[in-house]
VOTIFI-331391 format. One record per atom (N, C-alpha, C, O): residue number from 1; residue in one letter; y, z negated, x. Coordinates in steps of 0.1 Angstrom, whole numbers. Layout:
<lumtors>
- NUM; A; Y; Z; X
...
</lumtors>
This chain:
<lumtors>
- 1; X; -12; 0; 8
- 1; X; 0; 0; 0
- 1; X; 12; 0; 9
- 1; X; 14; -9; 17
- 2; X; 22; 11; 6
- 2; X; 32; 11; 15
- 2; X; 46; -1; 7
- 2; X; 51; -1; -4
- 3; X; 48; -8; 17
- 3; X; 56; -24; 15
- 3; X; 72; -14; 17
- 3; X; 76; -8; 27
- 4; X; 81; -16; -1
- 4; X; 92; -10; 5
- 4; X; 100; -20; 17
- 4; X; 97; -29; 23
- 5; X; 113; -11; 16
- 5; X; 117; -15; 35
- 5; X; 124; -29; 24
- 5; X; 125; -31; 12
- 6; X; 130; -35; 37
- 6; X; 140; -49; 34
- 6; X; 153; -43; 30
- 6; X; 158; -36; 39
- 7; X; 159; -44; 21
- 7; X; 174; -38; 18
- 7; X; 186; -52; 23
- 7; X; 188; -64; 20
- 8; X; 191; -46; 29
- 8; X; 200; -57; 38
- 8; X; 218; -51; 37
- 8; X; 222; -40; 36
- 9; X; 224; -64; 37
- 9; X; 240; -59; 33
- 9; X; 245; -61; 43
- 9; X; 241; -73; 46
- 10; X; 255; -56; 55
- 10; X; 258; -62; 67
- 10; X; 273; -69; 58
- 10; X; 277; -63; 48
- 11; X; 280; -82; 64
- 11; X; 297; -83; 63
- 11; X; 295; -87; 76
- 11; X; 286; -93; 82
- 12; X; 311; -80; 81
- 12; X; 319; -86; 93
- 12; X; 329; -77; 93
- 12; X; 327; -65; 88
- 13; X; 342; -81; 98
- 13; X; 351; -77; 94
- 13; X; 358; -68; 104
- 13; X; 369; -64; 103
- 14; X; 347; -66; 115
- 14; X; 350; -56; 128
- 14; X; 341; -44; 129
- 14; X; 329; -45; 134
- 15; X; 348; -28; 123
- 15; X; 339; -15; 122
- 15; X; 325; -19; 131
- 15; X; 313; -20; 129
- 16; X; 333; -22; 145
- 16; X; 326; -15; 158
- 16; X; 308; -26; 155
- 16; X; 296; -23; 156
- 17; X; 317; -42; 152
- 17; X; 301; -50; 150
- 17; X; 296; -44; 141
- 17; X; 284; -47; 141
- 18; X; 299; -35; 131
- 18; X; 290; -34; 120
- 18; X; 282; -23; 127
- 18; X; 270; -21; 126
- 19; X; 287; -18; 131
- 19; X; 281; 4; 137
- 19; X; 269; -4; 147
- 19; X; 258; 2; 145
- 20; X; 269; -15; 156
- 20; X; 264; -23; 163
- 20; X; 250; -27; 157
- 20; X; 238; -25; 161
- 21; X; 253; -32; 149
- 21; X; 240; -40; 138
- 21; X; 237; -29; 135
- 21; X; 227; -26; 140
- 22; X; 240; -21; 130
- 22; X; 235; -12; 121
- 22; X; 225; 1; 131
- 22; X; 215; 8; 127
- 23; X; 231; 1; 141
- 23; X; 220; 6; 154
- 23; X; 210; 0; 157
- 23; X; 201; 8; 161
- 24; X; 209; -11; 156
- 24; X; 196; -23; 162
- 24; X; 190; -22; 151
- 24; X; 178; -24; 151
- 25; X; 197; -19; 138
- 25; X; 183; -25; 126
- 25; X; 178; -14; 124
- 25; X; 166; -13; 120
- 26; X; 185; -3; 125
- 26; X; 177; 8; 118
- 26; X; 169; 12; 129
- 26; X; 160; 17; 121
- 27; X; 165; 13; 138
- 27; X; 160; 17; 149
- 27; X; 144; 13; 144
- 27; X; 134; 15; 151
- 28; X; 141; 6; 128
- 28; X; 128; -2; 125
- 28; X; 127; 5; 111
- 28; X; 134; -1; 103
- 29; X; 122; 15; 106
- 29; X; 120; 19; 93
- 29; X; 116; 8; 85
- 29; X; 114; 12; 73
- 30; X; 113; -7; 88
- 30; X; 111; -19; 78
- 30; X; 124; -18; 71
- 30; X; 124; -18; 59
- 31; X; 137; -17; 78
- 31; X; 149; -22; 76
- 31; X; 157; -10; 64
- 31; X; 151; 1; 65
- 32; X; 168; -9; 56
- 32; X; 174; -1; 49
- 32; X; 188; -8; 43
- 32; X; 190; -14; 33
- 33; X; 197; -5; 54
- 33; X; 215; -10; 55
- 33; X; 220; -4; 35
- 33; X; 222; 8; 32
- 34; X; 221; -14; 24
- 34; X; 226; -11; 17
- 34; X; 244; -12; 15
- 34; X; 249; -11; 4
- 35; X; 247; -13; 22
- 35; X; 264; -18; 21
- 35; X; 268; -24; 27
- 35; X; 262; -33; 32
- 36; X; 281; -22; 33
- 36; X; 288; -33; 43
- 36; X; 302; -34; 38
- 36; X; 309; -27; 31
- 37; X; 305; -51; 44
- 37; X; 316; -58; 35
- 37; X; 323; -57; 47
- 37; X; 316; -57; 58
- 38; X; 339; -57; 48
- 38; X; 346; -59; 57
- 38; X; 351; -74; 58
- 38; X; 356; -78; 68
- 39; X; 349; -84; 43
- 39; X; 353; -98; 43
- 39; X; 347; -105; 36
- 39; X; 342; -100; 26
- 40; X; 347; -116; 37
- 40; X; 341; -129; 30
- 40; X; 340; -121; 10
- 40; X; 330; -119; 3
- 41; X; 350; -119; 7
- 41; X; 353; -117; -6
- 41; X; 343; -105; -15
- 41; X; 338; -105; -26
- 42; X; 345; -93; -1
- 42; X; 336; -79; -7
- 42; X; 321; -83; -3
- 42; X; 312; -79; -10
- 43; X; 318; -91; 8
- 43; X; 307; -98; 6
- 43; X; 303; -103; -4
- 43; X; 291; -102; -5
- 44; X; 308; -108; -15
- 44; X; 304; -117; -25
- 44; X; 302; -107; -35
- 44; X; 294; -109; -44
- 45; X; 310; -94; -35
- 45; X; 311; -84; -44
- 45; X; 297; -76; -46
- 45; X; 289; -73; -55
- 46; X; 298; -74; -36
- 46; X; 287; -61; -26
- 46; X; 273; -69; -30
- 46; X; 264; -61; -33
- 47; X; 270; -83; -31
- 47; X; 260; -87; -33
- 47; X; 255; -89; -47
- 47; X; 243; -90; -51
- 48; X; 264; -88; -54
- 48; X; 261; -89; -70
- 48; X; 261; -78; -81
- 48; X; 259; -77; -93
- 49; X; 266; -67; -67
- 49; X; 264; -54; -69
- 49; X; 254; -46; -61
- 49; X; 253; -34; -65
- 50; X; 247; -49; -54
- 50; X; 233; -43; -47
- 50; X; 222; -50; -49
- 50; X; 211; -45; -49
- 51; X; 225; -65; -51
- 51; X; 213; -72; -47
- 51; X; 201; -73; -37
- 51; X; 189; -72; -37
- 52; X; 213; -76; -26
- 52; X; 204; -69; -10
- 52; X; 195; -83; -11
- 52; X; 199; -94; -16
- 53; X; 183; -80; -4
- 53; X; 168; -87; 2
- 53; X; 176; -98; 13
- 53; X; 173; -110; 12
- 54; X; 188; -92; 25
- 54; X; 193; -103; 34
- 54; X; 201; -94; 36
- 54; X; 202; -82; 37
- 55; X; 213; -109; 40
- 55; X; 227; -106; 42
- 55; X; 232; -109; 53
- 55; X; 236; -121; 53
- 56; X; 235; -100; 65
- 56; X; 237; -105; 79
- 56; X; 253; -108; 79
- 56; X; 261; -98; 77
- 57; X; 261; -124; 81
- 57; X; 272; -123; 78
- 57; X; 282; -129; 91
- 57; X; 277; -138; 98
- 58; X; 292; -127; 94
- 58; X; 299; -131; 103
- 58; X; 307; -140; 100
- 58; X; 314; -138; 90
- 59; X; 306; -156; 109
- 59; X; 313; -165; 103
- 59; X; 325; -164; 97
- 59; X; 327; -168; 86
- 60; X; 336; -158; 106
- 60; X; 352; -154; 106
- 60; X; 358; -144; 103
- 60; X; 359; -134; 110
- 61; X; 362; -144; 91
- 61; X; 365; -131; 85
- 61; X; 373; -136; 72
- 61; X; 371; -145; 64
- 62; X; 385; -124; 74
- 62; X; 394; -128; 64
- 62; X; 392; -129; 47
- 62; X; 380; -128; 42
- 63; X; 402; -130; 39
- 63; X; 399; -129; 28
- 63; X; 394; -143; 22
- 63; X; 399; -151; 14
- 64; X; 381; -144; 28
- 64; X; 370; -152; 26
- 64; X; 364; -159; 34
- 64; X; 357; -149; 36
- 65; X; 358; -168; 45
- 65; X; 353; -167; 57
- 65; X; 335; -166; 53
- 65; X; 330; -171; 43
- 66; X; 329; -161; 62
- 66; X; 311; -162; 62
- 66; X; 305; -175; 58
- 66; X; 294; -176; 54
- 67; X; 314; -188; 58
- 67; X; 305; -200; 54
- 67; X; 308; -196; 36
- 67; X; 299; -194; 27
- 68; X; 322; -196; 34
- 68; X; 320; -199; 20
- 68; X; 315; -186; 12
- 68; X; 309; -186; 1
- 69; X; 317; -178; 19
- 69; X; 311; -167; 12
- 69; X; 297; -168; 12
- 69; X; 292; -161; 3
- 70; X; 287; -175; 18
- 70; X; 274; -178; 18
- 70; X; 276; -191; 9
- 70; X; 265; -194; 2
- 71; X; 282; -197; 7
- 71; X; 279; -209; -1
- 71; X; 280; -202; -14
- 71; X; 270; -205; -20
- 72; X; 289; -193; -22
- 72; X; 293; -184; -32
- 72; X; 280; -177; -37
- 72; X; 275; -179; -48
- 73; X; 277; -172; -29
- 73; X; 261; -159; -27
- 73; X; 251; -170; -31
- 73; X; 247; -169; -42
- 74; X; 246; -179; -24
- 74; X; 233; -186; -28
- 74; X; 236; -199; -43
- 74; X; 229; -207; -48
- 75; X; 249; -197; -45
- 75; X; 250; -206; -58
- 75; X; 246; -194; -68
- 75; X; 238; -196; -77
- 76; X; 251; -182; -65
- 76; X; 250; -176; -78
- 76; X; 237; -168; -77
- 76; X; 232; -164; -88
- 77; X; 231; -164; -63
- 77; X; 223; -152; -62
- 77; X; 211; -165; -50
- 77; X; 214; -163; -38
- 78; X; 201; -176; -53
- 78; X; 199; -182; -49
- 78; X; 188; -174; -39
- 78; X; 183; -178; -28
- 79; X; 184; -161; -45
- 79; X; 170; -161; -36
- 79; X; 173; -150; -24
- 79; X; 165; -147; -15
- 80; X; 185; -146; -25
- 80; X; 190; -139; -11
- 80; X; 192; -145; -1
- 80; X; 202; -152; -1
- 81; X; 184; -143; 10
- 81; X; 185; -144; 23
- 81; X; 198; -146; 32
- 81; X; 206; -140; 25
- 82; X; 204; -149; 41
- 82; X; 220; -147; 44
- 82; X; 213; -156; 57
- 82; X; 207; -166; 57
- 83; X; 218; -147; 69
- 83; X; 218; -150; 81
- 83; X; 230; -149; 89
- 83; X; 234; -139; 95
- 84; X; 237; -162; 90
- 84; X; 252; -158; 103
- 84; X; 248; -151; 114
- 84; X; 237; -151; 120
- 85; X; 262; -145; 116
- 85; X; 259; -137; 133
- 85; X; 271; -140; 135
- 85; X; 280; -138; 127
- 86; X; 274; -147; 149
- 86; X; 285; -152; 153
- 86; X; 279; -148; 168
- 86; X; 268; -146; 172
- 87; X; 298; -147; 176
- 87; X; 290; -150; 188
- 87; X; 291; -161; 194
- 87; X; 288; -161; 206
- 88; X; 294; -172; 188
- 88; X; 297; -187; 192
- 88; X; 283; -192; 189
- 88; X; 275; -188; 181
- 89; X; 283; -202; 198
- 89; X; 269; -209; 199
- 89; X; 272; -226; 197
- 89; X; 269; -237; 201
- 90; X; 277; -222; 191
- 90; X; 284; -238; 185
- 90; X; 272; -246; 179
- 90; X; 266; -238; 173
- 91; X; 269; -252; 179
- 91; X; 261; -262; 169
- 91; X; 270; -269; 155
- 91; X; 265; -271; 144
- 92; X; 278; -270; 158
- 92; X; 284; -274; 142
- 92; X; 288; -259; 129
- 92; X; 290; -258; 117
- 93; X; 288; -252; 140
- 93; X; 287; -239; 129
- 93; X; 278; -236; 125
- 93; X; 279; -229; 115
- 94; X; 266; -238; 130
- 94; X; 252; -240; 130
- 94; X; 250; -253; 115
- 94; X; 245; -252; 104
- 95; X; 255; -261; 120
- 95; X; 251; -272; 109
- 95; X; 258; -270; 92
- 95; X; 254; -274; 81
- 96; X; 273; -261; 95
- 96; X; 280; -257; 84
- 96; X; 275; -247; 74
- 96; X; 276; -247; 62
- 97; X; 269; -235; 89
- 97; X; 257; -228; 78
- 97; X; 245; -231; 68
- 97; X; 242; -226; 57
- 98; X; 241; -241; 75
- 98; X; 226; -247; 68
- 98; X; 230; -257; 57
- 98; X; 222; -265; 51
- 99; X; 241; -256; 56
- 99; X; 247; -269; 48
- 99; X; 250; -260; 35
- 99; X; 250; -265; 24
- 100; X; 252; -243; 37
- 100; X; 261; -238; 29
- 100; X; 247; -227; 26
- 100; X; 247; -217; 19
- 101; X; 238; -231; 31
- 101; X; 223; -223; 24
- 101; X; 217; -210; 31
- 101; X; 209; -203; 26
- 102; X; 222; -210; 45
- 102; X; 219; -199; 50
- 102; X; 203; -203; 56
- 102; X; 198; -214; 59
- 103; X; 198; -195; 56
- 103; X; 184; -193; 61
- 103; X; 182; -189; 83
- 103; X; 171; -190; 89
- 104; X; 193; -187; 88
- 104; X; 189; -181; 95
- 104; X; 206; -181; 105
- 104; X; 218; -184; 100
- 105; X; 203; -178; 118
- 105; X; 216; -181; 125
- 105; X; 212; -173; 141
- 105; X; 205; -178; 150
- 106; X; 218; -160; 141
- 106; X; 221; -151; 149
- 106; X; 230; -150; 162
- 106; X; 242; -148; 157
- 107; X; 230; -150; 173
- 107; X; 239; -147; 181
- 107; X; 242; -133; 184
- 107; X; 233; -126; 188
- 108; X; 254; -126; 184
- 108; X; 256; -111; 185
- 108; X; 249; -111; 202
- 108; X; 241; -102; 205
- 109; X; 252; -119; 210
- 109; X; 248; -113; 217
- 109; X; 231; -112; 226
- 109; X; 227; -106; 236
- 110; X; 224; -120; 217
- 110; X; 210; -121; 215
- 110; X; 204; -106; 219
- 110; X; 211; -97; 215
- 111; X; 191; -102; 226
- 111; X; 187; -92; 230
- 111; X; 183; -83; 219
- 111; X; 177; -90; 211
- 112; X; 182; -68; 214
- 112; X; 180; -67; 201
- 112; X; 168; -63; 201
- 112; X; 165; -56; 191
- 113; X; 157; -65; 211
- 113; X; 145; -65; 204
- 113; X; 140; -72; 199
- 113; X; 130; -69; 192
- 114; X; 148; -90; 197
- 114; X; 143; -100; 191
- 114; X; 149; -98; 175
- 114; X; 144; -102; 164
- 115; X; 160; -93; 179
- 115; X; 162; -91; 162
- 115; X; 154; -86; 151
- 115; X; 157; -90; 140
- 116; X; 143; -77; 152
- 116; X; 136; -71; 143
- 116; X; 124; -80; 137
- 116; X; 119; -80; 126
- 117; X; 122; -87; 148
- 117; X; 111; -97; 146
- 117; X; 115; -108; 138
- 117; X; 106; -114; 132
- 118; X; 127; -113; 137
- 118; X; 136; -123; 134
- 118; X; 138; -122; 122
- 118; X; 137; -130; 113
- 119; X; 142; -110; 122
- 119; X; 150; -107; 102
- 119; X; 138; -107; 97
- 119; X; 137; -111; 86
- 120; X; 124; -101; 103
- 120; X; 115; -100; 94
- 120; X; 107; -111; 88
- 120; X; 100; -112; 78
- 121; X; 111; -120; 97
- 121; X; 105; -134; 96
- 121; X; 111; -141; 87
- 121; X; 103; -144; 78
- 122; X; 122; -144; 85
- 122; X; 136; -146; 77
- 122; X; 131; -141; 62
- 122; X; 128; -147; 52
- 123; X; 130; -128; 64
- 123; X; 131; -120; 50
- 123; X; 120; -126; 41
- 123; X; 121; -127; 29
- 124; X; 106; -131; 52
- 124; X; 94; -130; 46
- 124; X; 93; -149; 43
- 124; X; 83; -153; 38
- 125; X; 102; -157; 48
- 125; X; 99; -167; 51
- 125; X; 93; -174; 60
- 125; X; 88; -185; 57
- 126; X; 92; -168; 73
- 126; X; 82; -176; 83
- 126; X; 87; -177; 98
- 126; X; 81; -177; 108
- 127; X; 105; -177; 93
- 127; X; 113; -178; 110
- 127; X; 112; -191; 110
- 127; X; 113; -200; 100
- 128; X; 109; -193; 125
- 128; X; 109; -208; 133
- 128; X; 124; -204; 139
- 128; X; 131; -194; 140
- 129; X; 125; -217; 142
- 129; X; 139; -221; 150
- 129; X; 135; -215; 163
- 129; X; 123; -215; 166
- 130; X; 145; -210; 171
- 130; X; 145; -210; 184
- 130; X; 140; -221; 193
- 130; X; 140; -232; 186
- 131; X; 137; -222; 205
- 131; X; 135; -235; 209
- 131; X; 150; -246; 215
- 131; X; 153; -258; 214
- 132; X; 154; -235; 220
- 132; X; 168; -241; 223
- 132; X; 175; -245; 216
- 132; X; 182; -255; 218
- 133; X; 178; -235; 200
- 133; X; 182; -243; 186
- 133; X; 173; -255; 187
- 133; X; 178; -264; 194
- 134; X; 162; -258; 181
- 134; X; 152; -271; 181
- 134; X; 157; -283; 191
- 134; X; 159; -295; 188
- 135; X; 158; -279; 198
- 135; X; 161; -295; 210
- 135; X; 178; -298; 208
- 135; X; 182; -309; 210
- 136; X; 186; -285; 204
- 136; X; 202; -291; 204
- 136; X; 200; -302; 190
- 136; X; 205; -313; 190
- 137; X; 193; -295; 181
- 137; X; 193; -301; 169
- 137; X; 187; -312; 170
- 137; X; 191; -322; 163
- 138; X; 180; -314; 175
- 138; X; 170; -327; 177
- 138; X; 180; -338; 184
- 138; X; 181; -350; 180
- 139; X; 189; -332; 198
- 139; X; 196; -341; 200
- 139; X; 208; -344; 195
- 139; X; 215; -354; 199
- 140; X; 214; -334; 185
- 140; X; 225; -337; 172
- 140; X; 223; -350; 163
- 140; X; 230; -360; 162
- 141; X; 209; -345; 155
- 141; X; 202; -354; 148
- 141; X; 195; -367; 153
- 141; X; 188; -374; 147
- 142; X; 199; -370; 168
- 142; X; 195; -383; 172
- 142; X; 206; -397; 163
- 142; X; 203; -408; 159
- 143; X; 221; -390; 164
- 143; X; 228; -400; 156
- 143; X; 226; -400; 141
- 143; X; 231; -409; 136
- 144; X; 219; -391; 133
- 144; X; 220; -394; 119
- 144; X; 206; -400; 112
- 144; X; 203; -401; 100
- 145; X; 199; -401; 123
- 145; X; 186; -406; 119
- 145; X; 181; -421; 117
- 145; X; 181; -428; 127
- 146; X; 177; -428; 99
- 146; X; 180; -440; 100
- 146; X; 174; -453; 107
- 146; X; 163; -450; 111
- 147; X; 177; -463; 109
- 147; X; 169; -472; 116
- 147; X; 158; -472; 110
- 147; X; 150; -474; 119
- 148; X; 152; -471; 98
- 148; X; 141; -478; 93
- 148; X; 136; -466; 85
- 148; X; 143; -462; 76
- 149; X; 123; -459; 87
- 149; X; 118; -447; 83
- 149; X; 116; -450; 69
- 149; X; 113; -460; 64
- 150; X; 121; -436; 61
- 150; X; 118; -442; 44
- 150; X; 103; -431; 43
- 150; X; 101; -421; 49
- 151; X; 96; -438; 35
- 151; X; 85; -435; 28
- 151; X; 83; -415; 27
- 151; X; 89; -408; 20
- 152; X; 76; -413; 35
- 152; X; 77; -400; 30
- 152; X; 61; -394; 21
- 152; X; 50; -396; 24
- 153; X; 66; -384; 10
- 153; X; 58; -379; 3
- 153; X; 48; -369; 8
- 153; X; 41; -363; 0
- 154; X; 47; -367; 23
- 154; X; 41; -358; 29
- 154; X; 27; -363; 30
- 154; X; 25; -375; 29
- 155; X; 13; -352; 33
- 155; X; 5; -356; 37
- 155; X; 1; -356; 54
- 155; X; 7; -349; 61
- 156; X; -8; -363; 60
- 156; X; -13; -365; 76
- 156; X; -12; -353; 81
- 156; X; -7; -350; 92
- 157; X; -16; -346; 73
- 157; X; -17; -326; 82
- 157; X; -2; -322; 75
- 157; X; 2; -312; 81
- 158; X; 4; -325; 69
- 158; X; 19; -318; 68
- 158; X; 30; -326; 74
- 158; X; 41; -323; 77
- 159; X; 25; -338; 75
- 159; X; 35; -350; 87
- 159; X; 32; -341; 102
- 159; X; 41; -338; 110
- 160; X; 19; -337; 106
- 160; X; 12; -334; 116
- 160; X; 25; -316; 121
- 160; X; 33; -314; 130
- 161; X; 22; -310; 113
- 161; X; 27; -296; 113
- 161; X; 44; -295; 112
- 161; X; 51; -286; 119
- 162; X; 51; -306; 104
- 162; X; 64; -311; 107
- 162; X; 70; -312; 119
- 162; X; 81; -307; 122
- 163; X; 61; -320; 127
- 163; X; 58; -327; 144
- 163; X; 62; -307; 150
- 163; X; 73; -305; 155
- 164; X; 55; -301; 147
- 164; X; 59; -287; 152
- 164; X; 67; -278; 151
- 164; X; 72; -271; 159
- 165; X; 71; -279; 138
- 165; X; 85; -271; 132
- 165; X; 93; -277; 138
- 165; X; 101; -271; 145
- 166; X; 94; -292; 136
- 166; X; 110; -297; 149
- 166; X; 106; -290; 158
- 166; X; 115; -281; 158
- 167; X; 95; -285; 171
- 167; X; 98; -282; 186
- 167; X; 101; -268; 186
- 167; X; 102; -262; 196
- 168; X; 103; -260; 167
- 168; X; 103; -248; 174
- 168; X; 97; -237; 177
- 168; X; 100; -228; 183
- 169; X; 80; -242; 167
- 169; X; 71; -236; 169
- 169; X; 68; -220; 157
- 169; X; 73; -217; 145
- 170; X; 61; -214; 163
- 170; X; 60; -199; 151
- 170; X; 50; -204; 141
- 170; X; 47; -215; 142
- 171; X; 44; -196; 132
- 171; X; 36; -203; 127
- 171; X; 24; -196; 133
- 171; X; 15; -204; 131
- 172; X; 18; -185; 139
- 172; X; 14; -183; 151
- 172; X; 8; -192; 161
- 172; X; -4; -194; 163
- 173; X; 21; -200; 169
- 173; X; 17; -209; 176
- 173; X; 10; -218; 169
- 173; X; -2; -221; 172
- 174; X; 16; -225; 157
- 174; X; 9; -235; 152
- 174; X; -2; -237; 145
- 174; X; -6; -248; 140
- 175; X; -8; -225; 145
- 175; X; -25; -225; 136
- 175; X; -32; -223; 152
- 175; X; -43; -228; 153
- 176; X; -24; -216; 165
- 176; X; -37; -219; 174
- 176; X; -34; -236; 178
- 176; X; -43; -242; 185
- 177; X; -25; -242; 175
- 177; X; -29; -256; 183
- 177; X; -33; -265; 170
- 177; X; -35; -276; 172
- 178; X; -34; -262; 163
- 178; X; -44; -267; 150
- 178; X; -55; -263; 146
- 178; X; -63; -270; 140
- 179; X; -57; -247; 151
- 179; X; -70; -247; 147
- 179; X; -72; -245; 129
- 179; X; -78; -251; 120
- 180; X; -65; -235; 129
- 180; X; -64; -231; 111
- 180; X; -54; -218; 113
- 180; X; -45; -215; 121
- 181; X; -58; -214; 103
- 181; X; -53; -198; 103
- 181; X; -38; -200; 99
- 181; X; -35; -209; 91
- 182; X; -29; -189; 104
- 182; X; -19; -183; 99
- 182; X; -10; -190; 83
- 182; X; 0; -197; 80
- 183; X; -21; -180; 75
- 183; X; -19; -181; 61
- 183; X; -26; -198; 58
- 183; X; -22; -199; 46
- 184; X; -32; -208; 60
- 184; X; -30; -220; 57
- 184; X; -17; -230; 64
- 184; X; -16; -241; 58
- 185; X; -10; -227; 73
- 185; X; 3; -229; 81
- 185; X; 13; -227; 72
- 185; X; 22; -235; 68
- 186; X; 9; -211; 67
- 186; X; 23; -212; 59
- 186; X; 25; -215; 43
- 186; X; 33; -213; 35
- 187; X; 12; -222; 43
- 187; X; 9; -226; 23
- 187; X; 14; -238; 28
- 187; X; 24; -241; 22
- 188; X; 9; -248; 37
- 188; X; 12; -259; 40
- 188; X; 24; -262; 41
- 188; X; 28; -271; 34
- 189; X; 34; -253; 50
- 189; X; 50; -250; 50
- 189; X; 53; -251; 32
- 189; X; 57; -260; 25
- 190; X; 49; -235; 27
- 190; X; 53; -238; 7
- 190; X; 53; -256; 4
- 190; X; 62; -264; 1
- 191; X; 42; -257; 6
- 191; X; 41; -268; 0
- 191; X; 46; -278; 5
- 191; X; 47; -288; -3
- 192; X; 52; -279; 19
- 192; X; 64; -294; 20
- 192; X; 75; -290; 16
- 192; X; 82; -299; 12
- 193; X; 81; -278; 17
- 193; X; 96; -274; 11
- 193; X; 97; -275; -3
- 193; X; 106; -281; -8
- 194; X; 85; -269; -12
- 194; X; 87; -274; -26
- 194; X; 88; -291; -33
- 194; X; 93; -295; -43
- 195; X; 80; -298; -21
- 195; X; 78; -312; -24
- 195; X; 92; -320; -22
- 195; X; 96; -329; -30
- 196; X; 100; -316; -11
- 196; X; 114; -315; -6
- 196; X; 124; -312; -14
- 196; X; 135; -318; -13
- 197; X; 122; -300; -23
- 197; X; 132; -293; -28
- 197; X; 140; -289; -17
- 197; X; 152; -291; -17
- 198; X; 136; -282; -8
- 198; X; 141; -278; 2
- 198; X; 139; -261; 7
- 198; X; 128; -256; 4
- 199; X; 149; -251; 14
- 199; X; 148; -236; 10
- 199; X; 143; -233; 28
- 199; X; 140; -221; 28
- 200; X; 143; -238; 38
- 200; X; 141; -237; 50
- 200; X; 138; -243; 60
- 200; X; 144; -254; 59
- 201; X; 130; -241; 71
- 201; X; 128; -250; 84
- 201; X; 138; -259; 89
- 201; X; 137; -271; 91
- 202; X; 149; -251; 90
- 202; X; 164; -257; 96
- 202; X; 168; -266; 84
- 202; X; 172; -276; 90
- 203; X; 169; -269; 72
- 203; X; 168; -277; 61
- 203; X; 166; -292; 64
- 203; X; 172; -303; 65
- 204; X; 148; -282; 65
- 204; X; 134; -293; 67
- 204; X; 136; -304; 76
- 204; X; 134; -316; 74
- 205; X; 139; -298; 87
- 205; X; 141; -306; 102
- 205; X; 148; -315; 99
- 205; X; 144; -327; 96
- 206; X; 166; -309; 98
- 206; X; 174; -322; 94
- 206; X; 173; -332; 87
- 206; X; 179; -342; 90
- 207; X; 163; -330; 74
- 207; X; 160; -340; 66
- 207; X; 155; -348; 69
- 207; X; 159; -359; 69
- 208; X; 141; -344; 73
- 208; X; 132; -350; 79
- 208; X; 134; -358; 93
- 208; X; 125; -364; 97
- 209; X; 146; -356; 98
- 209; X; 148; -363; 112
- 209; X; 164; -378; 104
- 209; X; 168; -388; 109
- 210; X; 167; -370; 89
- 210; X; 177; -383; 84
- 210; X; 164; -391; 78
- 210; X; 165; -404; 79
- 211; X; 157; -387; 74
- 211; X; 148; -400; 70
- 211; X; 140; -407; 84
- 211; X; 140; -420; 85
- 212; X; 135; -401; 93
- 212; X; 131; -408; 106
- 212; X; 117; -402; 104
- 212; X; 106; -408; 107
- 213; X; 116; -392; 98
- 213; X; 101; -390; 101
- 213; X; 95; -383; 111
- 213; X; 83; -384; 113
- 214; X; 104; -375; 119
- 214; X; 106; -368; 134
- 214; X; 109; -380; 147
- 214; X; 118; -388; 148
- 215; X; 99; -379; 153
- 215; X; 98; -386; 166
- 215; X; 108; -377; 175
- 215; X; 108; -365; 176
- 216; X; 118; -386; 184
- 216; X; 127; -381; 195
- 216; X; 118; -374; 203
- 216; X; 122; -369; 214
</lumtors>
């Protein structure tokens, strides 16, 4: 069965980044550029008029900026994907996005073979954190994590697999150091995000490290 491609909306408010992105993604017949917003606002437009699969968005941009315009998009259009692309490596822009529902957090200047692998992961549900994202966050979340661990609803093998999504892991890595396939990794994943009410790894982590259930 041929799987149609990912329909994806670029915003950023600079031609030349968009001509950029739009070279790296198409280069993958998975991928199909439906629209590009030049700001926060036609972002919000563009999306409730295409109903793109994922929305690669640039934090800084007039009009509207990429946070609230992602907060806008997943209030009204929850099951769209929205990944920042900044070239700042900030961690609190990082924390602003995940705050504001984004799935996913891009550096423009990231190599772009990893991009294809990345959105696809994203699109489908099964991006892991980078590792280097994983350890800033871990040492971000060293201050907001409480003295006394609250009760969590998880079971031993999804407390167990948690332990891994903090370091960063694919879900790949984490069925060979478990010893369980792929597709039970990522039922196990469904099933603590739904238990959570929670839409992502990067979500997951934070929560899970403000309750204390993530070991330093």
């Amino acid at each position: 069965m041929i799987q149609a491609p990912i329909r994806i909306l670029l915003a950023d408010d600079h031609a030349h980044a968009r001509e950029a992105m739009k070279e790296i993604i198409l280069a993958d017949d998975c991928f199909e550029i439906i629209g590009e917003a030049a700001n926060g606002l036609q972002a919000v437009q563009m999306a409730e008029q295409w109903m793109p699969d994922l929305i690669l968005m640039d934090i800084s941009m007039p009009e509207m900026d990429g946070l609230e315009a992602a907060k806008t998009i997943k209030m009204r259009f929850p099951y769209v994907k929205i990944i920042m692309v900044t070239v700042s490596d900030d961690i609190t822009h990082l924390f602003e996005a995940i705050k504001r529902g984004a799935q996913g957090y891009l550096l423009k200047n990231l190599h772009p073979a990893s991009w294809h692998e990345y959105l696809r992961a994203v699109a489908f549900d099964e991006a892991p954190m980078s590792r280097e994202v994983a350890v800033r966050l871990l040492q971000e979340f060293s201050s907001l994590k409480t003295s006394v661990p609250e009760q969590s609803p998880l079971t031993s093998r999804e407390k167990e697999l948690l332990e891994y999504v903090a370091r960063g892991k694919s879900n790949k890595e984490i069925s060979a150091e478990l010893s369980i396939s792929e597709h039970t990794v990522k039922n196990h994943l469904k099933n603590i995000l739904h238990k959570l009410h929670l839409d992502n790894r990067v979500q997951l982590m934070r929560y899970a490290y403000e309750k204390g259930w993530i070991k330093s």
